[in-house]
Every structure is written in C-alpha cells, then in structure tokens.
N, CA, C and O atoms as a Tripos MOL2 file, in Angstrom:
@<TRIPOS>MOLECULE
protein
  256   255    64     0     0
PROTEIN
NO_CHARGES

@<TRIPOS>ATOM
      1 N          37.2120    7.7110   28.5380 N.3       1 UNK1
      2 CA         36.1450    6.7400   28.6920 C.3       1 UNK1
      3 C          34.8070    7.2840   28.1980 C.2       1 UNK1
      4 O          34.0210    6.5670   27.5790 O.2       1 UNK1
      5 N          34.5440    8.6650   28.5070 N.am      2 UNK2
      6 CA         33.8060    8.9400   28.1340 C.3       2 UNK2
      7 C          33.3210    9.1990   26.3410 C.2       2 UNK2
      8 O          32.1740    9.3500   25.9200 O.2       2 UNK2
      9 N          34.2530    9.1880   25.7590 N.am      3 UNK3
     10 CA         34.2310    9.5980   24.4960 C.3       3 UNK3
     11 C          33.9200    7.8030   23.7580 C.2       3 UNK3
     12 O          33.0980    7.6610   22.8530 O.2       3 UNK3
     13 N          34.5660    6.8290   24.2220 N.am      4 UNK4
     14 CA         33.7980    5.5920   23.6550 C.3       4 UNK4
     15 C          32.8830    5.4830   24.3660 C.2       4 UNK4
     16 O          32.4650    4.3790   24.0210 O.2       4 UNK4
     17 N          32.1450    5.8710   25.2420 N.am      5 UNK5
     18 CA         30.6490    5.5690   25.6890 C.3       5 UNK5
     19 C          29.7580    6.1220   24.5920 C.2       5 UNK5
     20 O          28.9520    5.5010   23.9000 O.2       5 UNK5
     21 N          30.0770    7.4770   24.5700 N.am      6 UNK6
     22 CA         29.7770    8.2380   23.2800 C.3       6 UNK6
     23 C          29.0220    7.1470   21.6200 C.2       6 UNK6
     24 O          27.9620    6.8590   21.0650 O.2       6 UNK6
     25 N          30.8010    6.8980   21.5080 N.am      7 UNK7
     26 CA         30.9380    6.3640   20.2890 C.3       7 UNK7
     27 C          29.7600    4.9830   20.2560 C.2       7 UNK7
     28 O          29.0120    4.5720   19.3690 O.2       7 UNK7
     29 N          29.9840    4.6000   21.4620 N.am      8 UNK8
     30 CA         29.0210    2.8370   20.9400 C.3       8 UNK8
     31 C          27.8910    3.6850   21.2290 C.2       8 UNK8
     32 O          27.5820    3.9370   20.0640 O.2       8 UNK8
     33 N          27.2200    4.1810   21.7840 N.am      9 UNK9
     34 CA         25.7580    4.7000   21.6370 C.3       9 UNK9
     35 C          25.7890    5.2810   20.4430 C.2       9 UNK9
     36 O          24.7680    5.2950   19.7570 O.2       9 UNK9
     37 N          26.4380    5.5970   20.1990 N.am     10 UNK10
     38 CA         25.8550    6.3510   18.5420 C.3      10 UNK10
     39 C          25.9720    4.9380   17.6440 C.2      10 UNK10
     40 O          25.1000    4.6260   16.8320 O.2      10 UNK10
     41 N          27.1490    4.1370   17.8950 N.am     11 UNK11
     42 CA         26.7490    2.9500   16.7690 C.3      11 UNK11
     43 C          25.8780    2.2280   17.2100 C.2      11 UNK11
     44 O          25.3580    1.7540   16.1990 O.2      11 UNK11
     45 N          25.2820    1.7580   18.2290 N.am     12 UNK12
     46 CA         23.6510    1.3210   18.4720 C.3      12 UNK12
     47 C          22.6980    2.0920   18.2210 C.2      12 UNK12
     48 O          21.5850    1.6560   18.5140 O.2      12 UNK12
     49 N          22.7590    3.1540   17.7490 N.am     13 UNK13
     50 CA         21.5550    3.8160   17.8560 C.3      13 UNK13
     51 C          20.8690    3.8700   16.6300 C.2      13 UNK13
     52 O          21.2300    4.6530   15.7510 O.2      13 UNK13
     53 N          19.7410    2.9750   16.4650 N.am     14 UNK14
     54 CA         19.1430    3.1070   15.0910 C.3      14 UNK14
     55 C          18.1590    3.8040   14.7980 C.2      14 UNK14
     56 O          17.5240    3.0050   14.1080 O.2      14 UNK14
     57 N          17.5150    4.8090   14.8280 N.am     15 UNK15
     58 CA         17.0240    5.9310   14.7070 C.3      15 UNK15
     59 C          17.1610    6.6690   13.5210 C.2      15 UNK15
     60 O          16.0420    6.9890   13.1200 O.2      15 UNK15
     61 N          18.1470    7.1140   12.7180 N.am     16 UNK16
     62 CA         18.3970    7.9790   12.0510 C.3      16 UNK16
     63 C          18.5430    6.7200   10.4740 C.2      16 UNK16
     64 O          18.4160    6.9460    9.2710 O.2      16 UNK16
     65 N          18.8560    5.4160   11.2420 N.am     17 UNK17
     66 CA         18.7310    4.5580    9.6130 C.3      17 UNK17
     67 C          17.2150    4.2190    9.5450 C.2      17 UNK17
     68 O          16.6920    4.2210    8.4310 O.2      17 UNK17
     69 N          16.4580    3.9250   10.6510 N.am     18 UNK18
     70 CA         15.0160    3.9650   10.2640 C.3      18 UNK18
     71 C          14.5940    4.9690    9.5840 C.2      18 UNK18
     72 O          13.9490    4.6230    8.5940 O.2      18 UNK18
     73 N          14.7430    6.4530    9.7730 N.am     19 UNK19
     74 CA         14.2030    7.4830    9.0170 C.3      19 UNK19
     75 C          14.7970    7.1380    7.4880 C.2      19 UNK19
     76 O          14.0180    6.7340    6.6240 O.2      19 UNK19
     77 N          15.7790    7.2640    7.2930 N.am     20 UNK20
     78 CA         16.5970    6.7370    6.1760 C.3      20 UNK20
     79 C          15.9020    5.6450    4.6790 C.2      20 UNK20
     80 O          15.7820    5.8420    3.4700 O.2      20 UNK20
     81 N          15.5780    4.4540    5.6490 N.am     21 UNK21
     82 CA         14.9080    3.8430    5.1480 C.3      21 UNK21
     83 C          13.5230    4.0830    4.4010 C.2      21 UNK21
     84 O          13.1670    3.9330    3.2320 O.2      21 UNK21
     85 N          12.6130    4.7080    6.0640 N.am     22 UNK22
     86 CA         11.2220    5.7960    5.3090 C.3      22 UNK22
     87 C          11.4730    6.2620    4.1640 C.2      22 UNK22
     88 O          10.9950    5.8220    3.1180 O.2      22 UNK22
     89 N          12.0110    6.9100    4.2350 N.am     23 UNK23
     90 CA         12.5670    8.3030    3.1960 C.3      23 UNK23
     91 C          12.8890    7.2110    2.0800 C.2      23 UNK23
     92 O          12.0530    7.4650    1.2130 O.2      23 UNK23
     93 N          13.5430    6.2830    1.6970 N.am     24 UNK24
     94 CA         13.3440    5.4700    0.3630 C.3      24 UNK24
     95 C          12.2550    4.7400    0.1900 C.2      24 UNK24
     96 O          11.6770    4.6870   -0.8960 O.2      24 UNK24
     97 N          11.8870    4.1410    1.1860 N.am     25 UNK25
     98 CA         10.3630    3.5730    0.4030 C.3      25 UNK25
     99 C           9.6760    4.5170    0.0720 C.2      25 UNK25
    100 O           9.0810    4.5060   -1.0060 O.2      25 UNK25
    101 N           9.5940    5.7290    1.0770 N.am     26 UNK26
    102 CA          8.5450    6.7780    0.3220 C.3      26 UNK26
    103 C           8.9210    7.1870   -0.5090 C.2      26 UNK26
    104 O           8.1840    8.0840   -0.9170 O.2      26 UNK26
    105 N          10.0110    6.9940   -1.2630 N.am     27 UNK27
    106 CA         10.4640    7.8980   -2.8900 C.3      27 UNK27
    107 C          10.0810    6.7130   -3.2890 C.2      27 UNK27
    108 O           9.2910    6.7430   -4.2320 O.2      27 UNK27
    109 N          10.4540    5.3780   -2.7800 N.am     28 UNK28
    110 CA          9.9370    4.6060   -4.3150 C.3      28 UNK28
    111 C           8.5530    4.8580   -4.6250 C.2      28 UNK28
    112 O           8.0780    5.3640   -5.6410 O.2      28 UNK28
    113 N           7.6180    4.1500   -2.9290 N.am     29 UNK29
    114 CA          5.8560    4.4630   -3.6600 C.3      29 UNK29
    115 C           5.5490    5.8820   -4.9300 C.2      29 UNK29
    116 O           4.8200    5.8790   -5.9210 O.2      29 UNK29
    117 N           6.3760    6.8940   -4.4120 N.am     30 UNK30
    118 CA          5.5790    8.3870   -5.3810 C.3      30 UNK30
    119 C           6.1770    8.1330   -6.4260 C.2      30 UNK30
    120 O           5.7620    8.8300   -7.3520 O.2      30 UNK30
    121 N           7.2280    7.2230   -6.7900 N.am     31 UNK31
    122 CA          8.0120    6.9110   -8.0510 C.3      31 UNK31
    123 C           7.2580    6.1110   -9.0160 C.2      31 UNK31
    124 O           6.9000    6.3170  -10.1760 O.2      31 UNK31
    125 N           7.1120    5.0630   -8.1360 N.am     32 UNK32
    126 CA          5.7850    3.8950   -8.5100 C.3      32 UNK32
    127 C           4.2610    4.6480   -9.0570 C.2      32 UNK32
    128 O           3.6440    4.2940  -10.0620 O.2      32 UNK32
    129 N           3.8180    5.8750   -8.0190 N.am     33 UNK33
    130 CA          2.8940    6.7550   -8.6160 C.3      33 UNK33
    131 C           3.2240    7.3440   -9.6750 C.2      33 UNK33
    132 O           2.7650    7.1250  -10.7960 O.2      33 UNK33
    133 N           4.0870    8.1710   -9.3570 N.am     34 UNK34
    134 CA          4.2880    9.2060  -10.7140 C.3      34 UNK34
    135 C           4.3630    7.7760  -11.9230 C.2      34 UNK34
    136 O           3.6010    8.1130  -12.8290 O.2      34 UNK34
    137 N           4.8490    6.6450  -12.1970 N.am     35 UNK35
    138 CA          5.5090    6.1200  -13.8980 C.3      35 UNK35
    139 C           3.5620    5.6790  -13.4960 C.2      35 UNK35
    140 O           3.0220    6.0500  -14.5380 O.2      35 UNK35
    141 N           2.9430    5.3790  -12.9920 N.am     36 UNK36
    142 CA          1.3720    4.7700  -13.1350 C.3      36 UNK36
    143 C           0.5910    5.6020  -14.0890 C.2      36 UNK36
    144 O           0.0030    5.3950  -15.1510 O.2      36 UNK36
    145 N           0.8390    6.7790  -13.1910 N.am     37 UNK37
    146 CA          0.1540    7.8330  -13.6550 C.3      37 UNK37
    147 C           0.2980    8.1330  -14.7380 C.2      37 UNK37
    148 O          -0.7730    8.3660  -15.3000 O.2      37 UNK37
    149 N           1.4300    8.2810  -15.5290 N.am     38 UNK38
    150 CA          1.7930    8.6850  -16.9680 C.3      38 UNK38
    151 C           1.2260    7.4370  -17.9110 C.2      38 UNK38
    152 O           0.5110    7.4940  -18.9120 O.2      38 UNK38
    153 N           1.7580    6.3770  -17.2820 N.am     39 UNK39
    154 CA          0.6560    5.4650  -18.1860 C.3      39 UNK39
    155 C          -0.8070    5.6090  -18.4090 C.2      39 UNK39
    156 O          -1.3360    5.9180  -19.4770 O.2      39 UNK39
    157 N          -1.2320    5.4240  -17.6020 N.am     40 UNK40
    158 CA         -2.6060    5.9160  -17.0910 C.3      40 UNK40
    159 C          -3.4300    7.0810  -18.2550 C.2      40 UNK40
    160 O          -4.3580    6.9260  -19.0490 O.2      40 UNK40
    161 N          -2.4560    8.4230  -17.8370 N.am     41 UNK41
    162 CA         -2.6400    9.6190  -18.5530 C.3      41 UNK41
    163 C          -2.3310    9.7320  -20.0970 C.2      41 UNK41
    164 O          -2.6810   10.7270  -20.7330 O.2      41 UNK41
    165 N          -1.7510    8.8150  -20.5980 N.am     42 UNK42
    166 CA         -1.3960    8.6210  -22.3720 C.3      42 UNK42
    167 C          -2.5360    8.0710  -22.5770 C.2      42 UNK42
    168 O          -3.4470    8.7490  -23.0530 O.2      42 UNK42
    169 N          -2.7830    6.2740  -22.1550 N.am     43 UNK43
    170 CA         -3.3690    5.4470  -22.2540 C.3      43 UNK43
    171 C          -5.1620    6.6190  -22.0840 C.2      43 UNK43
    172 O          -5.7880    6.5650  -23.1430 O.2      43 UNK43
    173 N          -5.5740    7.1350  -21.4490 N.am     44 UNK44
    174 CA         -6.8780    7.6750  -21.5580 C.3      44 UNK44
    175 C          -7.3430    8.4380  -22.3300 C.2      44 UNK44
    176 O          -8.5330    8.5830  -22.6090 O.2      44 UNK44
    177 N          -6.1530    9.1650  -22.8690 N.am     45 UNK45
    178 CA         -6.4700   10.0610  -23.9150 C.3      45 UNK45
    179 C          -6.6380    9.3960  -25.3060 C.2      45 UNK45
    180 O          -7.1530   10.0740  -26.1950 O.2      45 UNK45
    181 N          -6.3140    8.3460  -25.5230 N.am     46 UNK46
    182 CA         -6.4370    7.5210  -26.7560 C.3      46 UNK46
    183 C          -7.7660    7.0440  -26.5330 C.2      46 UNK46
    184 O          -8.8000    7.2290  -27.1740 O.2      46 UNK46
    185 N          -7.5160    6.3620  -25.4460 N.am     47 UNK47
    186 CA         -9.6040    5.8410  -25.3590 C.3      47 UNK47
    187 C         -10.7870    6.4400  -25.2380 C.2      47 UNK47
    188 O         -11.9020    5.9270  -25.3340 O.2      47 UNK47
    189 N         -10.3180    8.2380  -24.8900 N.am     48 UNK48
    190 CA        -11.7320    9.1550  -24.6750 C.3      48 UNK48
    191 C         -11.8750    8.7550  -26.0220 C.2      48 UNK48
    192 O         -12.7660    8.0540  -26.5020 O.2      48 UNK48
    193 N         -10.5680    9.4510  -26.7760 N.am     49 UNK49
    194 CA        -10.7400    9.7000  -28.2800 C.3      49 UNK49
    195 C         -11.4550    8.0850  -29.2680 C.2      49 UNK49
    196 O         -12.0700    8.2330  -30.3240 O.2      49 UNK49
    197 N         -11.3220    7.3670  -28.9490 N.am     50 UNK50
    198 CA        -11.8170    6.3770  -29.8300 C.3      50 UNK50
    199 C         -13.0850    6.3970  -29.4310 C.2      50 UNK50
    200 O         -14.0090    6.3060  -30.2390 O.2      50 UNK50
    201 N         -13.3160    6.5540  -27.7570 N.am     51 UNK51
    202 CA        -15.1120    6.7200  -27.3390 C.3      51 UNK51
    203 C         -15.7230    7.7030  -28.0670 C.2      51 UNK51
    204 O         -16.8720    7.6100  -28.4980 O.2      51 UNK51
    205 N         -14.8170    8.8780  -28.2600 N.am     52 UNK52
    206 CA        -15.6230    9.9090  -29.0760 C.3      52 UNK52
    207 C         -15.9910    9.8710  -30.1430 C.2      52 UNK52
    208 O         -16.8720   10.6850  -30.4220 O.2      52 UNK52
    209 N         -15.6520    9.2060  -30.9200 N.am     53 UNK53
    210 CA        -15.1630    9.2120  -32.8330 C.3      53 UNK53
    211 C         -16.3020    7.6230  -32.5680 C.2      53 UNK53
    212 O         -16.8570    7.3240  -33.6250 O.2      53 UNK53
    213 N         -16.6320    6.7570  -31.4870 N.am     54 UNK54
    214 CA        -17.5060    5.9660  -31.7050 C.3      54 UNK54
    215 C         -18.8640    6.4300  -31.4570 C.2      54 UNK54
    216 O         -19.8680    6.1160  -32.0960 O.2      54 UNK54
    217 N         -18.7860    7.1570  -30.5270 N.am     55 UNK55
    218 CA        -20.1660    7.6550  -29.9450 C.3      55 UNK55
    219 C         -20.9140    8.6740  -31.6080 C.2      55 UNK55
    220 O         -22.0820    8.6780  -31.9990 O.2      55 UNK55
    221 N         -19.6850    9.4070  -32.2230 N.am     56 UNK56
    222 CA        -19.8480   10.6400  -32.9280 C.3      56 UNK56
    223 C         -20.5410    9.3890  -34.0220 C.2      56 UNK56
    224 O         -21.4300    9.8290  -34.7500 O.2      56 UNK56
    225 N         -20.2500    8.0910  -34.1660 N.am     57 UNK57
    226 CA        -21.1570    7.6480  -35.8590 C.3      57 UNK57
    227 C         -21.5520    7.0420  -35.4950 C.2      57 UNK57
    228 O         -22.0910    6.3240  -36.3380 O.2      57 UNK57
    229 N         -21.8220    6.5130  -33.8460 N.am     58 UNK58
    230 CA        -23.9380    6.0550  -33.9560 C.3      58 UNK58
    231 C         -24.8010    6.5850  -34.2270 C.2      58 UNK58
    232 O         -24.8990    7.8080  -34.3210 O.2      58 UNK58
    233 N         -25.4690    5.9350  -34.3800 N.am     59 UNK59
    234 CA        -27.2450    6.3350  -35.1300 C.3      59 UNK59
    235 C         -27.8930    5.7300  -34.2120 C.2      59 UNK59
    236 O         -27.8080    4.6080  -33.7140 O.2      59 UNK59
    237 N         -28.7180    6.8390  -34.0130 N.am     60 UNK60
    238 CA        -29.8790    6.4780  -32.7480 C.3      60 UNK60
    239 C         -31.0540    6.3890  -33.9060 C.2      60 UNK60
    240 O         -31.2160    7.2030  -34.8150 O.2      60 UNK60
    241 N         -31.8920    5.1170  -33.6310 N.am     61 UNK61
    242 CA        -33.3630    4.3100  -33.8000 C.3      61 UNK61
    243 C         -34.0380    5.0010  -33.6950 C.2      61 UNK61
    244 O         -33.3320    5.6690  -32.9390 O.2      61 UNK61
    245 N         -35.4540    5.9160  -33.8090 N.am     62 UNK62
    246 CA        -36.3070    6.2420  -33.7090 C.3      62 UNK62
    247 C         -37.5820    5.2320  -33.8140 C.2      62 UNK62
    248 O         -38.3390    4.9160  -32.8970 O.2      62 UNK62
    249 N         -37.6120    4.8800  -34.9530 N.am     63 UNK63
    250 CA        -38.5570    3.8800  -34.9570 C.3      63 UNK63
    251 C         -39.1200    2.5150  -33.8350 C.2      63 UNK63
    252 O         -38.3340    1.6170  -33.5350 O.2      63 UNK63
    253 N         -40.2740    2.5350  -33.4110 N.am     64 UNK64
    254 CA        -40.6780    1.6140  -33.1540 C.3      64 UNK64
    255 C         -41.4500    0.7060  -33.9420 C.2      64 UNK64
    256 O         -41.8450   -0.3530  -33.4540 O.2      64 UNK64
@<TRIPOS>BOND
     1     1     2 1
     2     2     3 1
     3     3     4 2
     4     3     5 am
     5     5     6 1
     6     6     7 1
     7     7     8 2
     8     7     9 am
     9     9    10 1
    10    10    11 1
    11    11    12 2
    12    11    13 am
    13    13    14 1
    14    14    15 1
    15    15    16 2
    16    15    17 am
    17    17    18 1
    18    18    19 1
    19    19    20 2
    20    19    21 am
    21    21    22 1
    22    22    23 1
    23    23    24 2
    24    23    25 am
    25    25    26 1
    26    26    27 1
    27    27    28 2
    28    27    29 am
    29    29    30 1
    30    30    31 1
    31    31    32 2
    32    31    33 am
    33    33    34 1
    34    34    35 1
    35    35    36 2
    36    35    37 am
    37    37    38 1
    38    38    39 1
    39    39    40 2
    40    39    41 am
    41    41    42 1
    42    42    43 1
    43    43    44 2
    44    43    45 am
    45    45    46 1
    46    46    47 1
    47    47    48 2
    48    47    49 am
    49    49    50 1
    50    50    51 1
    51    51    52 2
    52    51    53 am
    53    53    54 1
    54    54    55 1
    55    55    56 2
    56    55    57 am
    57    57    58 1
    58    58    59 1
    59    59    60 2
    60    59    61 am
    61    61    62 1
    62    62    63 1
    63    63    64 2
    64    63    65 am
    65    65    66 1
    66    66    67 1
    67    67    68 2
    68    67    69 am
    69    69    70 1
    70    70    71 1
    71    71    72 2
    72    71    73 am
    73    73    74 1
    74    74    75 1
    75    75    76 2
    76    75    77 am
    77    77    78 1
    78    78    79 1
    79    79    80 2
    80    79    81 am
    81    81    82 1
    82    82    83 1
    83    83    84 2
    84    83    85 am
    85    85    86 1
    86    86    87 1
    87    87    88 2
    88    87    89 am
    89    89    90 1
    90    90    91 1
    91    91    92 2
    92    91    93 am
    93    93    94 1
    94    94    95 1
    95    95    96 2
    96    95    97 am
    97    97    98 1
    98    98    99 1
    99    99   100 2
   100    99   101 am
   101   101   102 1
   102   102   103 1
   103   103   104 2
   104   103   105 am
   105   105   106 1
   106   106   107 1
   107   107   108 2
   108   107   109 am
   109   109   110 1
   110   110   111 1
   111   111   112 2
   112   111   113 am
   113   113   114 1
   114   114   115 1
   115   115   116 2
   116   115   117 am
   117   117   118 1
   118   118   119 1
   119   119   120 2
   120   119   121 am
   121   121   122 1
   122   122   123 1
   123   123   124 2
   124   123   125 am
   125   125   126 1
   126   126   127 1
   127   127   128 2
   128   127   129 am
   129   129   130 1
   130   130   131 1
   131   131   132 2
   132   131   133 am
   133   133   134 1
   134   134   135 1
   135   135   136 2
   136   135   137 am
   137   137   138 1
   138   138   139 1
   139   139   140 2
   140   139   141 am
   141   141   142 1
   142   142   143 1
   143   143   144 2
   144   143   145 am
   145   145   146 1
   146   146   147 1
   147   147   148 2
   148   147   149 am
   149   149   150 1
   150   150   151 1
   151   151   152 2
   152   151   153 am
   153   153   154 1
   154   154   155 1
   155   155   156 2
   156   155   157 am
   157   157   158 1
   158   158   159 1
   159   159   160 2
   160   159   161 am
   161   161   162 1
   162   162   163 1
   163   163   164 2
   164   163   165 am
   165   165   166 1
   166   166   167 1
   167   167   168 2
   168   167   169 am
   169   169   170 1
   170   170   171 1
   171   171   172 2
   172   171   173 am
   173   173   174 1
   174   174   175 1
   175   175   176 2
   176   175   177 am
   177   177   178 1
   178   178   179 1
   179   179   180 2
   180   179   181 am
   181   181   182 1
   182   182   183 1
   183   183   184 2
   184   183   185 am
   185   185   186 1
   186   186   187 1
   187   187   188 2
   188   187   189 am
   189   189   190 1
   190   190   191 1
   191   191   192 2
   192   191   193 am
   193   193   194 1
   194   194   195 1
   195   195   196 2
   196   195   197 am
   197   197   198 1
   198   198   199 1
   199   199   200 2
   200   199   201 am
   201   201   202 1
   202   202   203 1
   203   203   204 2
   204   203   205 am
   205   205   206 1
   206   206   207 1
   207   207   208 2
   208   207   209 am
   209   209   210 1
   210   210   211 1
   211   211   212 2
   212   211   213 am
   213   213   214 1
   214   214   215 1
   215   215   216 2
   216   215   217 am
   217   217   218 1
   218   218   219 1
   219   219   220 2
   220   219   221 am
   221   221   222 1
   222   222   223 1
   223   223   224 2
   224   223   225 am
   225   225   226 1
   226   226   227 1
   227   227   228 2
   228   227   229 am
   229   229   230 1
   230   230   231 1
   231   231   232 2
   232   231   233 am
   233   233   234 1
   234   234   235 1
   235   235   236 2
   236   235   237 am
   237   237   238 1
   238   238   239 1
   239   239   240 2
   240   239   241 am
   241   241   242 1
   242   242   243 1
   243   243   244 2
   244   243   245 am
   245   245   246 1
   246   246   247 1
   247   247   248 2
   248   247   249 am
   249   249   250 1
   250   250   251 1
   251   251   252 2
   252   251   253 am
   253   253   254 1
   254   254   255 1
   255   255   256 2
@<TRIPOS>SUBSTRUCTURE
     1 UNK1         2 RESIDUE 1 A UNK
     2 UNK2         6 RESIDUE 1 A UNK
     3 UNK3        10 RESIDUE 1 A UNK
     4 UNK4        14 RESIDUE 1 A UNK
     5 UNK5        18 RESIDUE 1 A UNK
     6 UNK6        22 RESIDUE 1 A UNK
     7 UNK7        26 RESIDUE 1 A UNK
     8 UNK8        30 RESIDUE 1 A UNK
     9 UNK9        34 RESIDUE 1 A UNK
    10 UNK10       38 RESIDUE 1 A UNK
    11 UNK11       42 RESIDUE 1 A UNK
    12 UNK12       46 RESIDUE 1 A UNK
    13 UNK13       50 RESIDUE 1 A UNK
    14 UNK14       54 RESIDUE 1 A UNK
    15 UNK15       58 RESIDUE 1 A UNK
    16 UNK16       62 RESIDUE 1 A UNK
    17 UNK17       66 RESIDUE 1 A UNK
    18 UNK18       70 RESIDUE 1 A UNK
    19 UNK19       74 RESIDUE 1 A UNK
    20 UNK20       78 RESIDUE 1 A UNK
    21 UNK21       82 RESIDUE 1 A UNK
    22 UNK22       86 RESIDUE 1 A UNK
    23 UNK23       90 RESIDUE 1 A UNK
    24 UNK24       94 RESIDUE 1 A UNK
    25 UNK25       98 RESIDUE 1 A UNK
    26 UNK26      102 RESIDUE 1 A UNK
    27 UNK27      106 RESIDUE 1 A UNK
    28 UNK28      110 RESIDUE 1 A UNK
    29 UNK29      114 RESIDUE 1 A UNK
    30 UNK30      118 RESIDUE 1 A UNK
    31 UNK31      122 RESIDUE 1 A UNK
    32 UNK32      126 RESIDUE 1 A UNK
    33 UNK33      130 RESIDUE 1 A UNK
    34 UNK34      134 RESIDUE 1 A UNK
    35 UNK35      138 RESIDUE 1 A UNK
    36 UNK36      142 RESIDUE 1 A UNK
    37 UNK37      146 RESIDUE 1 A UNK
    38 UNK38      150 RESIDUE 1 A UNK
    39 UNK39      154 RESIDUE 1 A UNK
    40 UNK40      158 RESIDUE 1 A UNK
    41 UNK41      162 RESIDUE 1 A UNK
    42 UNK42      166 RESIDUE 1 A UNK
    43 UNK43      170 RESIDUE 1 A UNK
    44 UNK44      174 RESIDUE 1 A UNK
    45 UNK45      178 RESIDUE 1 A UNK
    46 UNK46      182 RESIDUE 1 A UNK
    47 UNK47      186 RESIDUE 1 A UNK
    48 UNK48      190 RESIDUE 1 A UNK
    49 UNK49      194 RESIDUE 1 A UNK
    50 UNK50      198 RESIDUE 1 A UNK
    51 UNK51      202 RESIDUE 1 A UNK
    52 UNK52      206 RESIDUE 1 A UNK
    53 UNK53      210 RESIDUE 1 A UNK
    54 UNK54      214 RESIDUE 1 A UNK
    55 UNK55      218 RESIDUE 1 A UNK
    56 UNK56      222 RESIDUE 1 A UNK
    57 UNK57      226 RESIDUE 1 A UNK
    58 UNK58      230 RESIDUE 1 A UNK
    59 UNK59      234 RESIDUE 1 A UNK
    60 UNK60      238 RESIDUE 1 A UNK
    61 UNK61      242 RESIDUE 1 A UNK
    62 UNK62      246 RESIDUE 1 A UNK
    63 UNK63      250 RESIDUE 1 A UNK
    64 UNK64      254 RESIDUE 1 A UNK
C-alpha cells in the first residue's frame, strides 16, 4: 500500500515539470537574444560605415 501511495504522489506532483518548463522558455528568450543580437551586430557595422564615409565628404561652410 505503501508503495502506490508513493507512486500517485509522485504522479501529482508538479514541481519538477514547472521547473522543466522554466528551463525552456528561458532557452528560448536567450535564443530569441542571441539571433537579435547578431542581427543587430552585422546590421551596425554597415551603418557606422556608411555614417563614416558620409560624415568623411561633408564640407563644412565657413562663410557667412
């Protein structure tokens, strides 16, 4: 008797699938971070560079 008392408390017991669960959403969010980030990090390096190469052939006015 004692050994199915056992058994159904352990199959009610949801505890260990809640952690379970945590543990995948939190891999997806840092998953979701990490592919952002790489976009992010390509995508900026193209636009310093075009800011630079624009900034580098203005001509600043002197004249008033």
């Amino acid at each position: 008797m004692k050994l199915f008392k056992l058994t159904r408390k352990f199959r009610n017991e949801e505890d260990g699938a809640v952690t379970v669960d945590w543990v995948v959403l939190t891999a997806a969010v840092v998953g979701l971070g990490a592919a952002a980030l790489t976009l992010i990090r390509t995508n900026t390096g193209t636009l310093s560079t075009n800011i630079a190469n624009y900034i580098a052939s203005a001509t600043v006015n002197t004249d008033f």
